[in-house]
N, C-alpha and C positions, 0 to 999 in steps of 0.2 A: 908594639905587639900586634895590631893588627894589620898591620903592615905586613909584616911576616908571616902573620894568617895566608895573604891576599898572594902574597908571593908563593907559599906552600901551594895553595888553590892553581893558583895557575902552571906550574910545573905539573903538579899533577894534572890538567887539563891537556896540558902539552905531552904528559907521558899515553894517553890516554890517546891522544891523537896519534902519535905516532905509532903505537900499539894500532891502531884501526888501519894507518895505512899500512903496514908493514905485513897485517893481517891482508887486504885487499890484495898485495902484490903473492904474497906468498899462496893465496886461492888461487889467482889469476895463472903464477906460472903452475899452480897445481892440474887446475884445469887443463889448459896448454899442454902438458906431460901427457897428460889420462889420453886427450884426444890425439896426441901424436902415437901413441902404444895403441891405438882404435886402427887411426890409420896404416899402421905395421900388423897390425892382426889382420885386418881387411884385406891387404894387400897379398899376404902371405896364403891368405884363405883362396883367393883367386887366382894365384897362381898355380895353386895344388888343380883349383877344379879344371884351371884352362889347360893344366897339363894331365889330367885325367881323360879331359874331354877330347885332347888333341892326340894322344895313345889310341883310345876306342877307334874314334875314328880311323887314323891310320891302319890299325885293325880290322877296321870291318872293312877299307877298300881293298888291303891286300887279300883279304879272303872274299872277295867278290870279281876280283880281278881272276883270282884264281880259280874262281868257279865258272867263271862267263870264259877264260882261254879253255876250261878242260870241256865244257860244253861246243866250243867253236870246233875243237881238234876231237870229238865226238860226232859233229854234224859231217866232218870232211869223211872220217871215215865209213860212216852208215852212208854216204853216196859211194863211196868208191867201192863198197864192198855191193852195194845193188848195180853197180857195172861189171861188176864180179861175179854177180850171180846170173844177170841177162847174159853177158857172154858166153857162159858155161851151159847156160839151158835154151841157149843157140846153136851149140856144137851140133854137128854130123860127124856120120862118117866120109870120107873125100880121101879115095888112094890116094892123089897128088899131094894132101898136107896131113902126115902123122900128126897123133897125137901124143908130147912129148912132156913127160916133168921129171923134175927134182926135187931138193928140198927148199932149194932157194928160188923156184921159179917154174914156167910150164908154158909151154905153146900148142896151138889146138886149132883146127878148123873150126868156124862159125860163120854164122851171119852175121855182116855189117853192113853199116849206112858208110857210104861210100862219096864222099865229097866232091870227090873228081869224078867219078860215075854218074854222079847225083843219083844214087837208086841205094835199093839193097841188093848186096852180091853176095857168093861166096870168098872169104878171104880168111887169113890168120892173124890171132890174135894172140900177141905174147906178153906175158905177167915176168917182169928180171927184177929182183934187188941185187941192187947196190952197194956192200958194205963199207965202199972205202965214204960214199956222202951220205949214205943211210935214207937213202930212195927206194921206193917201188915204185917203179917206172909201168906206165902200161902204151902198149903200141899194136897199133893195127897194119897190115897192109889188105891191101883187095889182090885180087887174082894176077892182076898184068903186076904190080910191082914185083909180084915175087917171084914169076915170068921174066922180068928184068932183072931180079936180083936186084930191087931198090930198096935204098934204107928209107925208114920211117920215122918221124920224128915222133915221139913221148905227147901222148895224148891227153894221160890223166898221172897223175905222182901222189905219192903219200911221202911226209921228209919226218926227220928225228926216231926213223925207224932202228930199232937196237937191233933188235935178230927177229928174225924169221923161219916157217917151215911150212911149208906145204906138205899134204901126204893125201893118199890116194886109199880111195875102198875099192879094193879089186874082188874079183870072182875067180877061184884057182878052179879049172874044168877037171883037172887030174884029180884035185884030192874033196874037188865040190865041196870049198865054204868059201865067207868073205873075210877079210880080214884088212886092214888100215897099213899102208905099204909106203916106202918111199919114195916110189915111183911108181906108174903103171906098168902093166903089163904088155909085152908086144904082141902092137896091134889088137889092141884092144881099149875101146873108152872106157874111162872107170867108172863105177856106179855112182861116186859121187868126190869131192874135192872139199878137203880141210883145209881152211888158211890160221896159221895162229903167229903172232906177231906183238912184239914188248914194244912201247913208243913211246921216248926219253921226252918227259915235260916240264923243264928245268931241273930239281932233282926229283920228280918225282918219276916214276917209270908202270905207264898204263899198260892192261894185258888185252888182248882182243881177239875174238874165237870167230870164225864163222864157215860153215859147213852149207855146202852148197848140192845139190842131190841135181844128176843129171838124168833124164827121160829118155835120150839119145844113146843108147851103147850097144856095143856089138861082140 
């Protein structure tokens, strides 16, 4: 009988142990689970912010990119438009070189710095677009070139030019008022010269005005 006690006891010792380890492994792989579902939450969480963070970013350089080119293609134009305006409030009168425009373009007597002269002379300065490259081209000659009949190579350009129009403030003596023309009138300088002109900046398309008042006219 107690024998049998002694054996009960120990089975049951034995059931009890094995209950503890069985318990130990099944925490252990419980644990193990918890922290691999940590590691996939974590993991998943830092992928979202790096791809949050790497969007913004990207963001913010295409729109700084885009702001630093519209400001570069801003700076090009506010100088070529102040060579636009000296030359025009350089003009004279000069039988020998009328003053000639259109809507695409204009050429005029003025004073220029003269390279091969090395001085200031009198010579002619022409403003042409270009629509088939979508240039505004600007060129000077001095007096003997055009005496020769020389061409001039392109001094200053503007490019990604859409369209353009020049127009002219003239003075009508017949009907005495001023009014914005497409041309000037013959033989006579205009009071002043509008340039206005769209310029393609990938797709975006910039507008640009600038009206130049001449002191010189006859």
């Amino acid at each position: 009988m107690r024998k049998n006690k002694t054996q009960i006891t120990q089975i049951q010792k034995k059931d009890y142990t094995d209950y503890q380890c069985n318990h130990k492994k099944i925490s252990v792989i419980s644990d193990k689970g918890f922290t691999l579902i940590e590691m996939l939450i974590v993991s998943l969480i830092m992928s979202i912010i790096s791809l949050g963070l790497y969007v913004t970013l990207n963001s913010g350089i295409k729109v700084w990119q885009r702001i630093n080119n519209q400001q570069l293609a801003t700076e090009e134009v506010n100088i070529f438009f102040d060579k636009f305006a000296s030359d025009l409030r350089n003009s004279l009168p000069f039988t020998a070189i009328n003053f000639i425009g259109t809507e695409n373009g204009l050429s005029f007597p003025s004073v220029i710095n003269s390279q091969r002269l090395q001085g200031r002379t009198i010579g002619q300065v022409l403003y042409a677009y270009d629509s088939r490259t979508g240039l505004l081209n600007r060129q000077q000659k001095d007096y003997s070139q055009i005496y020769n009949l020389e061409e001039a190579a392109p001094s200053a350009s503007l490019k990604n030019i859409k369209s353009i129009v020049f127009q002219y403030y003239v003075y009508d003596k017949e009907h005495k008022e001023y009014f914005w023309h497409n041309e000037p009138l013959p033989e006579q300088i205009p009071q002043a010269v509008r340039i206005e002109f769209e310029s393609q900046d990938g797709a975006k398309t910039i507008s640009f005005t600038k009206t130049v008042t001449i002191p010189v006219n006859g």
